[in-house]
C-alpha positions in Angstrom: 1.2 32.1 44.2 4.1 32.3 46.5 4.6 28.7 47.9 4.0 28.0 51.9 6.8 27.7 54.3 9.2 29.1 52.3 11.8 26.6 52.9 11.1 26.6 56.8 10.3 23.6 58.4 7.0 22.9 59.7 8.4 22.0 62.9 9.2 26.0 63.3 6.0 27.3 63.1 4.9 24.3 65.2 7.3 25.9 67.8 6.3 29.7 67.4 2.3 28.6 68.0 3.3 26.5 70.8 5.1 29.2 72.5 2.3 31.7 71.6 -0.2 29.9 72.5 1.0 29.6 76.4 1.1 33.6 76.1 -2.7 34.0 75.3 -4.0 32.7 78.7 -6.9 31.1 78.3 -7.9 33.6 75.4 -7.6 33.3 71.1 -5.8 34.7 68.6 -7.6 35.6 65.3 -5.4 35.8 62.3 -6.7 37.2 58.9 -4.2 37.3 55.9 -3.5 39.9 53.6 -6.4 41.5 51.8 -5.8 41.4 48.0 -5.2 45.1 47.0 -5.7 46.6 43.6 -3.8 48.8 41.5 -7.4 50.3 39.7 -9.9 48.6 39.1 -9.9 44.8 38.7 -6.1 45.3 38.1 -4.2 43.8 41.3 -1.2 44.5 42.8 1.1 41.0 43.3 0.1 39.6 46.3 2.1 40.1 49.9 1.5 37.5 52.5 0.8 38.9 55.9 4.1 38.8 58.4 1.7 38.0 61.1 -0.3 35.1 59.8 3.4 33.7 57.6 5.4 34.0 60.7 2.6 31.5 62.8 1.6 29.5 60.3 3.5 29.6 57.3 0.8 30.6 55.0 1.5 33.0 51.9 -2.4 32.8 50.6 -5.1 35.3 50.5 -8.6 34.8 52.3 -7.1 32.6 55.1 -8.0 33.2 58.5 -6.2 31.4 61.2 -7.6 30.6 64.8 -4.8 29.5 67.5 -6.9 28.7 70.9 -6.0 28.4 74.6 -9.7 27.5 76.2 -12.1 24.8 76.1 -12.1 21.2 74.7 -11.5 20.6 70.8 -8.9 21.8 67.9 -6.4 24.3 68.5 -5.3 25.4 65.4 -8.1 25.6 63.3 -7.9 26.9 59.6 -10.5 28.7 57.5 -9.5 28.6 53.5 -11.2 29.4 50.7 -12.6 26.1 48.7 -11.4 25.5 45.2 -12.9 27.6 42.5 -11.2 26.5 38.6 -12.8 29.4 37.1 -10.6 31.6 39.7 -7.6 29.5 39.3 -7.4 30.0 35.7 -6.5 33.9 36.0 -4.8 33.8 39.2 -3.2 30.1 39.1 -4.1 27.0 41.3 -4.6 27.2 44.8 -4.6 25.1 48.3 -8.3 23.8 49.4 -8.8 23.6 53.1 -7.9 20.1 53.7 -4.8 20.3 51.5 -3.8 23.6 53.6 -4.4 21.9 56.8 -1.9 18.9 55.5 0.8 21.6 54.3 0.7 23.8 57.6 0.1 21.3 60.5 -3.5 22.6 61.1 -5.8 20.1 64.0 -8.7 21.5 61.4 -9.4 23.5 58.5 -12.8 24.3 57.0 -14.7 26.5 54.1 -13.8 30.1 54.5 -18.1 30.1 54.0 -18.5 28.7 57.6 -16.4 31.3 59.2 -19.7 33.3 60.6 -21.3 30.0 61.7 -18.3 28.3 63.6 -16.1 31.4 65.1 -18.6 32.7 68.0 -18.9 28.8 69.1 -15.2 28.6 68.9 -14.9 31.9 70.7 -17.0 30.6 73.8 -14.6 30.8 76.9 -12.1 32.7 75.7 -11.2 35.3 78.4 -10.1 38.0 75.7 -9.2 37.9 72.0 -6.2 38.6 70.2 -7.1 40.7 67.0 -6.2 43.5 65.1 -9.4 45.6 64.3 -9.3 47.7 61.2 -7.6 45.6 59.2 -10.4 43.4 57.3 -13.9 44.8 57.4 -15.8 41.6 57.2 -13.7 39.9 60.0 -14.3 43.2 62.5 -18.1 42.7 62.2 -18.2 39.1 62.7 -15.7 40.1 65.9 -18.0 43.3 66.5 -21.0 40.4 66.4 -19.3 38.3 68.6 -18.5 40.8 70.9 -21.8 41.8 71.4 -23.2 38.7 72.1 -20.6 37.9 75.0 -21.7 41.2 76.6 -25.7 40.2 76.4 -24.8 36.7 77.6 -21.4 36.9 79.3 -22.7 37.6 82.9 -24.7 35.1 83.3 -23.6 32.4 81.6 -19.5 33.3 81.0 -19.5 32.4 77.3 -17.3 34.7 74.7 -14.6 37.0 74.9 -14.8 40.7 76.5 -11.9 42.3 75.2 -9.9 42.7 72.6 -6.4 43.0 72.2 -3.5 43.3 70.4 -2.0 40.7 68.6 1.2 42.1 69.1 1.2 41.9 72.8 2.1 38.0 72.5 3.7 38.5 69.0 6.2 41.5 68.5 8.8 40.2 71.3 9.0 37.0 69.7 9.3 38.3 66.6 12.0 40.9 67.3 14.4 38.6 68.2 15.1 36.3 65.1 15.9 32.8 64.5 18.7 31.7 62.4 16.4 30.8 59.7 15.4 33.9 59.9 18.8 35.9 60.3 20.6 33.5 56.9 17.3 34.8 55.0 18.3 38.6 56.1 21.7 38.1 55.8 20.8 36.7 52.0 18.2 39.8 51.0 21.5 42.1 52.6 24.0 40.5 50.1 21.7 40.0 47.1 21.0 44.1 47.5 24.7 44.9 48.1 25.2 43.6 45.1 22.2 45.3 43.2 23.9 48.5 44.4 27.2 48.1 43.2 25.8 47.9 40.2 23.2 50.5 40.5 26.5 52.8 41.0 28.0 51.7 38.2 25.3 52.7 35.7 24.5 56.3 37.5 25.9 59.6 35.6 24.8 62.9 34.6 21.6 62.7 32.3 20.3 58.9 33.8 16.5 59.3 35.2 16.0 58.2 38.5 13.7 55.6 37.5 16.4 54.3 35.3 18.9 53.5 38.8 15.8 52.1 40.3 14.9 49.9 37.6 18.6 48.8 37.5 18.6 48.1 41.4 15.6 46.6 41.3 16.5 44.0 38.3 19.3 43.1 40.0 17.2 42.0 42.6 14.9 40.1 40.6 17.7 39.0 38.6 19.2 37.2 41.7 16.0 35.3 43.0 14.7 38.0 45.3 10.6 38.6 45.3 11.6 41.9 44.3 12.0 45.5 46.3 11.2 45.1 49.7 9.5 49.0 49.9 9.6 51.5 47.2 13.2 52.2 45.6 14.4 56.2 46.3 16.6 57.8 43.9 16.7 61.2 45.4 19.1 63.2 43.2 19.6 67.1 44.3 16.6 68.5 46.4 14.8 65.2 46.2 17.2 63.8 48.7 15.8 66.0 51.0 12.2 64.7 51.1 13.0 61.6 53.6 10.6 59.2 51.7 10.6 60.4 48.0 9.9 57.7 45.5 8.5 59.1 42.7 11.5 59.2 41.0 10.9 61.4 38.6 13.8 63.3 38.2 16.9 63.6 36.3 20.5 63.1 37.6 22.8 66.3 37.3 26.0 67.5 37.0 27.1 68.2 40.5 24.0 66.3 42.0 24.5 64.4 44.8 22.1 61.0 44.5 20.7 59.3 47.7 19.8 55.7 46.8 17.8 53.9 49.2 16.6 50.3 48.4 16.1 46.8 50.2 15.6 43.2 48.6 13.1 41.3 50.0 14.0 37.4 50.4 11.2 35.0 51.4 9.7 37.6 52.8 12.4 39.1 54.7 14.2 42.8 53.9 17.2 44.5 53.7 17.2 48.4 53.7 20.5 49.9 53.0 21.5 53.7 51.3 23.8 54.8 50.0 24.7 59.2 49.0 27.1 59.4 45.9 28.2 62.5 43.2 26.2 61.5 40.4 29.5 62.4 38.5 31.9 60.0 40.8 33.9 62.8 42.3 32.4 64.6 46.0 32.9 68.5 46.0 34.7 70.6 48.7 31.1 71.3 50.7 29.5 67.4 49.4 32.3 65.8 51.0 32.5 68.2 54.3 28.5 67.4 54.9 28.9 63.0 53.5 32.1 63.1 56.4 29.9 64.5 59.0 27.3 61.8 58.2 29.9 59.1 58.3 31.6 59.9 61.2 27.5 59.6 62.6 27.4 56.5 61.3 30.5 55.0 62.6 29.9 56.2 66.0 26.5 54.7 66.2 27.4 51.3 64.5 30.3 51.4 67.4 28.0 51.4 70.0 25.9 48.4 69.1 26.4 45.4 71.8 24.1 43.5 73.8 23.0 45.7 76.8 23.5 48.6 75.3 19.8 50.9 74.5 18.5 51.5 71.4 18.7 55.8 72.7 22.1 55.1 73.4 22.8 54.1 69.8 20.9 57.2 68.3 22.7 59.3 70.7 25.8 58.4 69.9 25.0 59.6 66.0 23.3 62.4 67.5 26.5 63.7 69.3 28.6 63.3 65.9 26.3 65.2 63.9 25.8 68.1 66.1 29.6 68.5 66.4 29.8 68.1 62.5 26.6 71.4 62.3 29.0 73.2 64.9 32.2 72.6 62.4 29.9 73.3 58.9 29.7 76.7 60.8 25.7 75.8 60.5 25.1 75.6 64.4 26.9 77.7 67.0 27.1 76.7 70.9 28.2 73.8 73.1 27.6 70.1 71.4 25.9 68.9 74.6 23.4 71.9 74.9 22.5 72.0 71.6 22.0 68.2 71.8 19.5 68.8 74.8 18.0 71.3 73.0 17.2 69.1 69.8 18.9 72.1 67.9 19.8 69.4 65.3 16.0 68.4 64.3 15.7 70.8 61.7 19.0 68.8 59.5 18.2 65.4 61.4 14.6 64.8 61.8 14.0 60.8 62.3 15.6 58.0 64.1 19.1 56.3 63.9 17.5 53.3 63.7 14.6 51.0 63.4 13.7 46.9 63.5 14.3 44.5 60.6 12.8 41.6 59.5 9.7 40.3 58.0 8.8 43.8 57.5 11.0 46.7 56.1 9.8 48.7 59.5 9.7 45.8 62.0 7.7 44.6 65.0 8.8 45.4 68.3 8.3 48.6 70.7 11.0 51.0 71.5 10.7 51.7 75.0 9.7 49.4 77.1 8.5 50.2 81.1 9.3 53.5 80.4 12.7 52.8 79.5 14.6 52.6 76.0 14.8 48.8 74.7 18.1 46.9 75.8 19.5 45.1 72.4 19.9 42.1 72.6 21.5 39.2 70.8 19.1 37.8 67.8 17.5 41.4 67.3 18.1 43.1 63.6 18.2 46.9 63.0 19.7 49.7 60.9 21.9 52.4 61.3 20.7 55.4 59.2 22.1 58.7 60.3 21.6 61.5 57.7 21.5 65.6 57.1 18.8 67.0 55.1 19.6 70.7 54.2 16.1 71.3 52.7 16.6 75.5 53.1 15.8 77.1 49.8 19.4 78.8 48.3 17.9 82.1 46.8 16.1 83.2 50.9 18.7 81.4 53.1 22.0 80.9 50.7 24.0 78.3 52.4 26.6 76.5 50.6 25.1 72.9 51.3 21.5 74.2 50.8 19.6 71.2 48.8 21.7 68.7 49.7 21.0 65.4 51.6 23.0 62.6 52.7 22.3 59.7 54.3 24.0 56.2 55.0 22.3 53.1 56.3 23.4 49.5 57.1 21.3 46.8 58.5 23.3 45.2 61.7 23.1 42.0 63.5 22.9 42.5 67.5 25.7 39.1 68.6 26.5 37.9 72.4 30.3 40.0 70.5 28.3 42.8 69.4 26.7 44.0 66.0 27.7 42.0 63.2 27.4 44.4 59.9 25.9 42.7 57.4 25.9 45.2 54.5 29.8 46.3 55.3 30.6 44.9 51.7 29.2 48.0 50.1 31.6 50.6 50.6 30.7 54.2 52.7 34.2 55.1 52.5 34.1 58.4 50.2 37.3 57.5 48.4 36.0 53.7 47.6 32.4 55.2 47.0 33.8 57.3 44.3 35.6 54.2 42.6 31.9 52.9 42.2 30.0 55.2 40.6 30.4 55.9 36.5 30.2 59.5 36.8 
């Protein structure tokens, strides 16, 4: 089992509930962790903490449940954990009992997962609302669904339980988005542990090399360095399978004249990188590979450019948008003015997600987009990447086009400083010329 805290200090989590708790108002937050999730049958997958219940608590083991409370007399942070069960512990390894949990993690109280159905809807009494994310473990949602109905029989007369629930990341996702520097050395670390899985991931790939053989050197690499492994599944999308945005079968064989894009992320104590890379698969761009990877670059610059505090996350994506559009309008693929087309979303058909998203504890972080109606302001702390691409998915026999099948993309995870953004993948190349020196063709 992964160890708790993670090298954090309990004094941080201490911090986060304190701060968290003030947010819920006189309500609770209800924290499950991860289910355990299996392959086939009794097969599992290797357990992943939740974010959630880590980033509050510091816990990394399944079939806790954590309670924070801001109502009523008695514990706060009260911990329900699994007892101790050898049998269990001699497939799966030994495991914390409740009071040894409570010790590790700071807890006022922890008892037997078993008298979670007993003591919840008395610990629940007074609570104005509760913070919890319905859907997520069946059990849980009907003792919640239980509780729930009980405050609406009684709650009139007598004011006892909560009558709503709410999302958890209403007090969470803010705090969240905006990382600590424990948090920011551990990205920094998963950033430079999977630039250097790439360089050598390059160095392997040529002609006749399966794509699951440049995933499975990626992903050693990582392993090989200390991380828990891949933070999301590898994609080694070589011709036409770099058009499928989130291929990962990886299935196919590299070809002569194939154009590879590599996407991958280490995952550090639970936090992620996510960088890509597009290469020749023989270490030398073509006449149309290199017009489209320039038109990509010249997206991503512009966008990584524009990263500073105060600046919105739209204005970032726009920026990449603008590039691209002009680089369509050069390829001869779009016709018209750059700003009309832009307002027209002409480019959605060659650029169909973001520019960016949030990065953290998970690959696809916490934290809302627009906020009052407006695109979020960066600021200092927050973590995102910079992923401008074109996907020219047209088939080449009905609409010939001489970058038909091709897709590029290029992605860096950034660093929002009071300076601006602080790149920290810039040590893996996107220059064409140094790209090329990478790869083995």
């Amino acid at each position: 089992m992964t160890p708790p805290l993670l090298g954090f200090s309990p004094e941080t989590f201490s911090r986060r509930r304190e701060t968290v708790t003030e947010g819920l108002r006189g309500g609770a937050l209800l924290l499950p962790s991860a289910p355990l999730l299996h392959r086939s049958r009794d097969t599992e997958h290797r357990y992943r903490p939740d974010s959630e219940l880590f980033y509050l608590t510091g816990s990394t083991e399944p079939g806790v449940v954590a309670l924070l409370r801001d109502h009523g007399e008695g514990d706060r942070f009260v911990l329900f954990v699994p007892e101790r069960d050898p049998a269990a512990e001699l497939w799966s390894g030994p495991r914390m009992g409740p009071q040894e949990l409570r010790e590790r993690l700071g807890a006022d109280s922890a008892c037997p997962t078993e008298e979670l159905k007993r003591r919840l809807p008395e610990l629940l009494k007074g609570a104005r609302r509760l913070f919890f994310r319905l859907g997520m473990q069946p059990v849980l949602d009907v003792r919640v669904v239980e509780i729930l109905k009980e405050a609406r029989r009684k709650g009139a007369r007598k004011g006892e339980g909560p009558r709503a629930v709410v999302d958890p990341g209403e007090v969470l996702d803010d705090l969240r988005l905006r990382k600590e520097p424990g948090e920011v050395a551990r990205i920094r670390r998963a950033a430079d542990l999977t630039v250097a899985s790439f360089r050598e991931a390059l160095a392997e790939a040529r002609p006749g090399m399966g794509e699951w053989e440049v995933e499975s050197v990626l992903e050693s690499g990582f392993r090989r360095a200390g991380a828990l492994g891949p933070a999301f599944p590898t994609i080694v999308g070589s011709g036409r399978n770099a058009c499928v945005l989130h291929y990962s079968c990886n299935g196919g064989v590299l070809s002569a004249g194939d154009m590879v894009l590599l996407d991958g992320g280490a995952e550090v104590d639970l936090y992620s990188a996510d960088v890509t890379r597009t290469f020749p698969s023989e270490g030398r761009f073509t006449g149309p590979q290199r017009d489209v990877y320039q038109v990509v670059l010249g997206a991503h610059r512009a966008a990584l450019a524009a990263i500073r505090p105060g600046v919105r996350m739209d204005d970032v994506h726009r920026h990449a948008l603008v590039e691209l559009t002009r680089g369509l309008v050069n390829l001869g693929v779009l016709s018209g003015e750059v700003d009309d087309l832009v307002e027209r979303k002409a480019f959605e058909r060659y650029f169909p997600h973001q520019t960016s998203h949030w990065l953290g504890l998970d690959v696809h972080d916490v934290g809302d987009y627009v906020v009052d109606g407006a695109s979020r302001v960066l600021e200092p702390g927050m973590v995102l990447t910079v992923e401008p691409g074109l996907y020219f998915a047209q088939d080449p026999v009905s609409e010939p086009m001489a970058y038909s099948g091709m897709g590029v993309r290029i992605e860096d995870d950034v660093l929002v400083t009071t300076e601006g953004g602080d790149n920290l993948t810039r040590a893996l190349p996107v220059d064409p010329g140094e790209l090329e020196g990478l790869v083995a063709g």
